[in-house]
Structure formats: structure tokens, C-alpha cells
N, C-alpha and C positions, 0 to 999 in steps of 0.2 A: 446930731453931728458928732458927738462926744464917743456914744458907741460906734460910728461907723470908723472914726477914726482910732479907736483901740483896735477895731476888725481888723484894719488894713496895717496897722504898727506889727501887728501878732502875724498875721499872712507875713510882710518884709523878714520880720526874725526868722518863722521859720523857712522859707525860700534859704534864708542865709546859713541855716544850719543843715539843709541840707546838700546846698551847694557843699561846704565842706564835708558832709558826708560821702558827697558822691566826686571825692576825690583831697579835699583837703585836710588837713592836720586836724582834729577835733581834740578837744578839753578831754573826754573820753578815754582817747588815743594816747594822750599825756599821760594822764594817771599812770594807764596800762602802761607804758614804756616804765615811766617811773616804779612802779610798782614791781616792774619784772627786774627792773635794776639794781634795789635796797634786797630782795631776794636772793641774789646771789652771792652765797657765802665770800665768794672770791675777791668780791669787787673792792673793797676798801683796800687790801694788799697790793690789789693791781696798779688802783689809782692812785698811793703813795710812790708804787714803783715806776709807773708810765710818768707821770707827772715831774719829777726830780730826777731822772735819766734818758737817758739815748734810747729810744724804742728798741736799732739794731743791737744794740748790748744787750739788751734783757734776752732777745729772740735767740742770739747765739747758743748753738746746742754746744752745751759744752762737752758733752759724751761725744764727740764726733772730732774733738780736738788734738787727742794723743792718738801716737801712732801713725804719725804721717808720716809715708813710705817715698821717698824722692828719686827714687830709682825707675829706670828705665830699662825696657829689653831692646830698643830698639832705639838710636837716636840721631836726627842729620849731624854731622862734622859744621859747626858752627861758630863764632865766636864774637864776644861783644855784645853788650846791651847800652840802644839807642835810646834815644828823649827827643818826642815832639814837643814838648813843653806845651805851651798856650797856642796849640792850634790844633786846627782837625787834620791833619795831615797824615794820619795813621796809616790809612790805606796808600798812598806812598811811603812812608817808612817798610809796610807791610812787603810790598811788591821791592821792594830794593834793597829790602833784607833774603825775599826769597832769590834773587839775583845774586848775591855776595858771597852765597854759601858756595857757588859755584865758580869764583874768583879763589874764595879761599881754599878749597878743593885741588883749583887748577895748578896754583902759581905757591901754593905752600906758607900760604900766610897767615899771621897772626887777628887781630882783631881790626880789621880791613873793613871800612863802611865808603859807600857810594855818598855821592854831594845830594842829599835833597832837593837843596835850596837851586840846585841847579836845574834838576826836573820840574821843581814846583813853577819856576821862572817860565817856563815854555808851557804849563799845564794853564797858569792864569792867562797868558799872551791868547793862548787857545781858542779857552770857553769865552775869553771877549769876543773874538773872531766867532766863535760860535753863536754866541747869543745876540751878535747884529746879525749876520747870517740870517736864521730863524725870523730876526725881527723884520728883513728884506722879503723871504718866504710867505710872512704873513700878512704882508703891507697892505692888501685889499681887506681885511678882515675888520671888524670894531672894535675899538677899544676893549667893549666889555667880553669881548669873543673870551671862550675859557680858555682855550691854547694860549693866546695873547697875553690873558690875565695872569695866567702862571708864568708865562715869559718875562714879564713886568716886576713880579715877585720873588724870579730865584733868577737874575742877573748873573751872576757870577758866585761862588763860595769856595772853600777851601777842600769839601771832600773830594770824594772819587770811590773807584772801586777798579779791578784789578786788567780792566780793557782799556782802562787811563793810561795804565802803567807801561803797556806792552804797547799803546798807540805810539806813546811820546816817547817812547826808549827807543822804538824802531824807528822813527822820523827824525830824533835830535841825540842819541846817543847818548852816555853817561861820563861821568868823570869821579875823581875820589875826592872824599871829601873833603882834603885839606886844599883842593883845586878853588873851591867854590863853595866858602866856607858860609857856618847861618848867619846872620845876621837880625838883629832884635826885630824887625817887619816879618820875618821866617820865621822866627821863634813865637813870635805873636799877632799873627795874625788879623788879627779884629779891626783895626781904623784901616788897615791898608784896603782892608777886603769891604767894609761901608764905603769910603770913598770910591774904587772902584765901579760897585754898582753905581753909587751915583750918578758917575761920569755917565758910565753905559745907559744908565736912564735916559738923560741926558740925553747923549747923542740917539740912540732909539729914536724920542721923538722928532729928534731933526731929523732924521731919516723918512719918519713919515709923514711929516710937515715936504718936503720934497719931491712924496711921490702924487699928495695930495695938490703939491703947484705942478703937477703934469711933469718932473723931470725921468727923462730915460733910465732905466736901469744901471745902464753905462756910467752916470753921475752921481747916481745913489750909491754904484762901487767906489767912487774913487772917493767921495765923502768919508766912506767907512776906512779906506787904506787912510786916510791922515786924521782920524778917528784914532784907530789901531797906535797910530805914531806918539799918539799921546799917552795912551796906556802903555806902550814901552818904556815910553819916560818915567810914567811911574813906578814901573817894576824895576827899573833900573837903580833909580833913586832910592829903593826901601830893597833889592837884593842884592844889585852890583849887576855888572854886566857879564852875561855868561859869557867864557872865553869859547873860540872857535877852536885853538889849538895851545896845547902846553906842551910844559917839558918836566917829565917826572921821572922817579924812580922807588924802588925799592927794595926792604931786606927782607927776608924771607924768616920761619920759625928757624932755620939754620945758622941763621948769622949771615945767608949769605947775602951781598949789595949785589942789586941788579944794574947793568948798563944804564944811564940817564937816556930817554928815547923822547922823541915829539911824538905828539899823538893828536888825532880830532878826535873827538866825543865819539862819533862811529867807530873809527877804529880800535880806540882803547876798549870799545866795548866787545867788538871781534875778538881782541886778541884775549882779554880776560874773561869775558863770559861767553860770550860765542853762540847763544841757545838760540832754536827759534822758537820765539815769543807765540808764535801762532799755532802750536803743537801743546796748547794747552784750551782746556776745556773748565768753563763754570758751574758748577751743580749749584744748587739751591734745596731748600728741603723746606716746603710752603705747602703743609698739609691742607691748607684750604684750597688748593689747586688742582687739578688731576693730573698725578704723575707720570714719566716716562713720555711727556710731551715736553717739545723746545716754545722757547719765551722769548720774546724781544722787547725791550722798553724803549720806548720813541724818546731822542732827544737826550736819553741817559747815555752822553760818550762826552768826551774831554776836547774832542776839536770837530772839524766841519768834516773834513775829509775821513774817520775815522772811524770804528765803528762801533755802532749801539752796543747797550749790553742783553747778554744773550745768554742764554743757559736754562740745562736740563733740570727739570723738576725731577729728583727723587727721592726715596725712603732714605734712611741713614744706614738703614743694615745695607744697602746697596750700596753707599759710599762708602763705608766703611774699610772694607777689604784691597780698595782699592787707592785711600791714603797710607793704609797699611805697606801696599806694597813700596808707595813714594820713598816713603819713610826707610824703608827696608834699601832703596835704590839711593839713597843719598839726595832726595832732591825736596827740598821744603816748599811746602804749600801757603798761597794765602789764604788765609778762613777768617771770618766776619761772623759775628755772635750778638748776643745779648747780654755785653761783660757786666752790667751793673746790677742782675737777677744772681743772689746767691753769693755772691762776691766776698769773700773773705781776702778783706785788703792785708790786713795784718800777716798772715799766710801766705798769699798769696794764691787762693784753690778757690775754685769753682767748683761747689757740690752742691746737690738739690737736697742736701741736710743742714747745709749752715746753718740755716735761721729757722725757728719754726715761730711765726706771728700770730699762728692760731692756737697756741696755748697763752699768749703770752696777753692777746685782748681777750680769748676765749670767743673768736669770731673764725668763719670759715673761709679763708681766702684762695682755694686753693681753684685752681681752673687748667684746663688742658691748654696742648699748644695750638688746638686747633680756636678755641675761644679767646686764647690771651691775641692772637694775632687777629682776630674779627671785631676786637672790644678796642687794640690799638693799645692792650696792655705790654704788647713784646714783640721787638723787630729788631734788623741789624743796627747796634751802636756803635761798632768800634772789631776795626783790623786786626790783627796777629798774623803771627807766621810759624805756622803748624810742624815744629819738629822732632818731637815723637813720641812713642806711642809703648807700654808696656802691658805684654801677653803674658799670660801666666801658662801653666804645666799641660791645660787642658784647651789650648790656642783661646781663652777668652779674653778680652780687653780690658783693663780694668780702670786706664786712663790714660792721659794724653800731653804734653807740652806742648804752651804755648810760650814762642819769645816776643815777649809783650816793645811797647815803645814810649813807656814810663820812667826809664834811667832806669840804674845797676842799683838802687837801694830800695827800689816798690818790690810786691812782691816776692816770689822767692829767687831771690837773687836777679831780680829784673823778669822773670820771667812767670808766668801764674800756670799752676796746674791743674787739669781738668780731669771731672771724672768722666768716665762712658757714660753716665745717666743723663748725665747735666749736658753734655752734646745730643744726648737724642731731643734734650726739652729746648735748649738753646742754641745753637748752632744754627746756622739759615746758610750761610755759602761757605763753599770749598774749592781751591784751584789745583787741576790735578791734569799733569802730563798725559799726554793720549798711549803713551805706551806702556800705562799702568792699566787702561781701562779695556773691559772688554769691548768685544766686534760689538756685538747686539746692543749694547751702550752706545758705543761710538754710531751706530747707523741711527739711531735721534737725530744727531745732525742733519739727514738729510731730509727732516720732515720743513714743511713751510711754518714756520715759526709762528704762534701766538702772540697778534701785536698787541701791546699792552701801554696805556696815555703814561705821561711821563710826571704824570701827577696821583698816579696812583699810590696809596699809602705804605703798601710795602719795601718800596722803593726809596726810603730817607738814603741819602749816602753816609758814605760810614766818616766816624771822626776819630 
């Protein structure tokens, strides 16, 4: 009994050692890690330096630090640096910065900003309306149905992107800022926007507690309209009530006072910016795609009636020429990046030299843009507004301003600057006027769009 039970003790150990061999961590494996560790001459300097500092400190190239050239050859008429403070509302800042430039353009003004808070108020009223909507839409479906489940999950939130902006500018019009000024719920978003969802939860399942007790559609609407009534109450209570019409005026860089006039939100918007918002086009640059096809993301739009978002996949050397020319025409672009890759906050710049982490662990980090975005290492985080761009002697690029939405002291001088390299690695959308774009560009359009779920990954909205 003695030996058969040693047999089978020695069979169990080794089963167990090569279970770990044929996949786990082994003693072996340790050494070796170990062993390859104390070998490298490096490691003790690194480990006093990683250990007692800021990884991003040590990484910073400092060879890459003098000689920053802040000049431009080319630059939109611009003026003033915004603050979202504590909230994602960049991509509105973004889209009402690119609007502004053509107020201040028009009427000869100084450092002139639109009411966020005023847009934001109709952008949340919206996506409630939208996301009961949807929840109406799917009312036959299961709970655990995926469309359902992700309806459940992303209720309501603060981003967007720049078909938000032109929906709800065109439907409710704009006002300036001292109309419709922020307030701490606008500035910070965060418990206005939990509560919210709640509610929406909330009422969702009455909704389909409703349709589940056999009522009409017709009851399920008018449920939702005194639904809605209460969400207004809350954006009310944490923005203020948007005004329908005011009485304003202004002085111009001259000195001179303008007439005091009534305006609604539409017309101030006629008379000071006047664009059509629809005379613009979204590129994307999503090398995992196949380019020079149109996109549409299900469910990515900012109200019910409004529309998805949508945009041409192309290379950057084809977008390129064509912010170029924006730039050149006076009219700023929204663009959406990956600001936190490379980011030299102190500076203000975006270069794919700021940091090198592979001298610095002596590990290989480095991955193209086609794997950072398949790994969910790199996507769009965050808005700007593209205003310009410097060519040197031989028409090449050599980099680009962005007027960021971090206040007048981030940055350089509120604004961060980018190189051409660092947009072909970072960059993912750009908004660009159709009368900068060529024909064979612009006939994309008229292909039948690739629908794409509204939970797909590269689709986070920007903050």
C-alpha cells in the first residue's frame, strides 16, 4: 500500500509540474526572469530612478526641447481661450469655437464666445428624448438583447461629436455667452449626468412595464412626454432656463457700440454666423478600415430626429491638403485626436518624440496605428479646433495648431501644438467644409454607407 501510494503522490506532482509547464509560471521560469534581471548592467540605476520619480519625467527627451518654433504660415483670425473645466463637453466647446471664428470674422469682434451651457441644455433634453425613443423602438426585444443592453448602459452622457453640434444649432439656434452664462452643473458635470441616467433608467422600465401591460403606443408616447417634463426640470434647476429671446449688444475691436436689438437664438445665429452647417463633411482616418468608403454609426446622433454620425474613411496625406486649404480660407476645423499619447503638458506640443519609455524601462513599446487601435491602445479622447497649419519653403508641413478647451494658462497659451507626424499617428477625425474638398472626394457621399453598431469600440465620444 505504501509503494502504490508514493506511485500515485509522484504521478499527482508530476501532472502538476507539467500542467505549469504547458502553460504556467514554473520555478525554472523564475530563475531565468531573475537571472536575466541582475544581468543587466542597467537595472540598478533604472530601479533607483523609476522607483523615486515620475516614469513620464525620466522618458522626456530632453534633446527635443529647445528650439520650439511657435510660428505659423498660415493661421484662422481667431480669438480667446475657453475652459470646459470638469466635464466632457469638449466636442461642444470644439464645434462653437469653430462657429465663432466666423462671428468674429463677420462683425469685427474681439474675444467673442457662444453660451455653451446654452447648447449643452438642449443637447441633454435631446439624448433623453433619444434614449426613451430607442427604448420604445426596442420594447419587443429582452432585456439581455445586446442593442437593449447597451441602451441600458449609456443612457445619457456629456460627450458628443460634431453632427451634435450642427443638429442642435440648426433646430435651437445659439446665443453669447454672457446670455446664458455656466453654471457649477455645466462646469461639472458628473452628479447632474448619474442622476439623469438614473431617472432615464427609471422611466425605460416603466415604459416597458407598459407595453408588457398591453398599452398602445399612443400611452407609451405620452408617458414619455411627462417623462421628458421632468428632465427639463432638472436641466433647469442645475443650467437655468434657456431664454427664447433677448436683448443684446455690442462693441466691436474699434470702439465702436452696436444698436441694442432682440434676437431669438435662430436669428442671432443668422445674423452673426449665417453658415450652412450641412455644407460640411467628417473624415475619419481608421487604418483598420478600408478607405474611401462612407460610415455610419447606428444611434451615435445627439436627438431622435437628427442625424447619425457619418464620415469618409481616409489616409491623412488626402486630408491633409484639404485642412490646408480650410486654414488658408479662414475657416477652422473640428478635429478629435488621441491628446493624451505624447503630450507635453508643460509645452504645450504634441510630438511622437516627447517621451521615449523604451530607453527608459529598456522594454519595447512601440506599436503602429493600425495595432494600437485593434489592441484598444488609441482612439478619439478629446476635441480641438484646428487653426493652423505651417508650410515651409518646399510646400511641406511641418505642424499644425490646435485651440484647445483647457483655459488661457494650459498649454501654449491655451492652445497645444502639433507636429505632422504626430497627426498622421494620432489624429482620427477632421471637419472640413465641402468647398475645400475635391469632386471625386465629395462623390463618397453618394455611396450607401457602411452601418456600423453603436457599441462598436472606436466610437467612444470625445471629452
Amino acid at each position: 500500500m505504501n509503494r502504490i501510494f508514493t506511485i500515485v503522490i509522484i504521478a499527482i506532482l508530476s501532472l502538476g509540474v507539467n500542467a505549469q509547464n504547458n502553460g504556467g509560471i514554473t520555478q525554472d521560469m523564475l530563475n531565468n526572469f531573475k537571472a536575466s534581471y541582475n544581468k543587466n548592467a542597467k537595472v540598478e540605476a533604472l530601479q533607483n530612478a523609476v522607483s523615486n520619480n515620475s516614469i513620464s519625467k525620466l522618458a522626456l527627451n530632453r534633446s527635443n526641447q529647445s528650439n520650439l518654433d511657435t510660428y505659423f504660415s498660415d493661421e484662422v483670425k481667431t480669438k480667446g481661450i475657453t475652459d470646459q473645466q470638469s466635464s466632457g463637453r469638449c466636442w461642444l466647446f470644439t464645434g462653437l469655437n469653430v462657429l465663432r471664428t466666423k462671428a468674429i470674422e463677420k462683425k469685427n469682434l474681439g474675444a467673442f464666445t457662444l453660451s455653451q451651457n446654452y447648447t449643452f441644455f438642449f443637447d441633454q433634453l435631446e439624448k433623453s428624448n433619444l434614449f426613451l425613443e430607442a427604448i420604445i423602438e426596442n420594447i419587443d426585444k429582452p432585456m439581455n438583447d445586446k442593442k437593449v443592453e447597451w441602451l441600458f448602459k449609456h443612457p445619457i452622457n456629456d460627450g458628443g461629436q460634431w453632427t451634435g453640434v450642427a443638429d442642435l444649432v440648426n433646430k435651437y439656434g445659439v446665443v453669447p455667452s454672457d446670455v446664458m452664462t455656466e453654471t457649477y452643473s455645466s462646469n461639472n458635470t458628473r452628479w447632474m449626468s448619474k442622476l439623469l441616467g438614473v431617472k432615464l433608467k427609471k422611466d425605460a422600465l416603466a415604459l416597458r412595464e407598459m407595453h408588457k401591460n398591453g398599452k398602445k403606443i399612443k400611452k407609451i408616447r405620452e408617458a414619455k412626454e411627462n417623462m421628458l417634463s421632468d428632465i427639463y426640470k432638472i436641466l433647469a434647476i442645475n443650467l437655468g432656463n434657456p431664454p427664447t429671446e433677448f436683448t443684446w449688444r455690442y462693441k466691436d475691436t474699434d470702439g465702436n457700440l452696436s444698436e441694442a436689438k432682440t434676437y431669438t437664438p435662430q436669428s442671432f445665429y443668422k445674423e452673426f454666423i449665417g453658415i450652412n452647417l450641412d455644407d460640411y463633411v467628417m473624415f475619419m482616418n481608421d487604418p483598420t478600415r478600408p478607405y474611401n468608403k462612407l460610415y455610419e454609426i447606428e444611434y451615435d446622433r445627439h436627438s431622435y430626429t437628427g442625424n447619425n454620425w457619418k464620415y469618409i474613411n481616409l489616409d491623412t496625406e488626402t486630408i491633409k491638403p484639404f485642412a490646408v486649404a480650410s486654414i488658408k480660407g479662414n475657416d477652422a476645423m473640428y478635429f478629435s485626436c488621441d491628446v493624451g499619447k505624447q503630450l507635453d503638458r508643460d509645452r504645450g506640443v504634441l510630438d511622437v518624440n516627447n517621451y521615449n519609455y523604451n530607453d527608459v524601462l529598456d522594454v519595447d513599446f512601440d506599436m503602429n496605428k493600425v495595432d494600437r487601435i485593434k489592441t484598444f491602445t488609441s482612439g478619439s479622447s478629446h476635441g480641438m479646433t484646428l487653426v493652423a497649419v505651417d508650410v515651409d519653403k518646399d510646400n511641406n508641413i511641418t505642424k499644425w495648431l490646435l485651440q484647445n478647451s483647457w483655459g488661457p494658462s494650459s498649454g501654449f497659451n491655451g492652445n497645444l501644438i502639433m507636429t505632422d507626424k504626430w497627426f498622421d499617428e494620432y489624429m482620427f477625425r477632421v471637419v472640413i467644409n465641402k468647398k475645400y474638398i475635391s469632386e471625386d472626394i465629395l462623390k463618397i457621399l453618394e455611396q450607401k454607407p457602411v452601418f456600423l453598431p453603436a457599441w462598436d469600440p472606436m466610437f467612444s465620444t470625445d471629452k
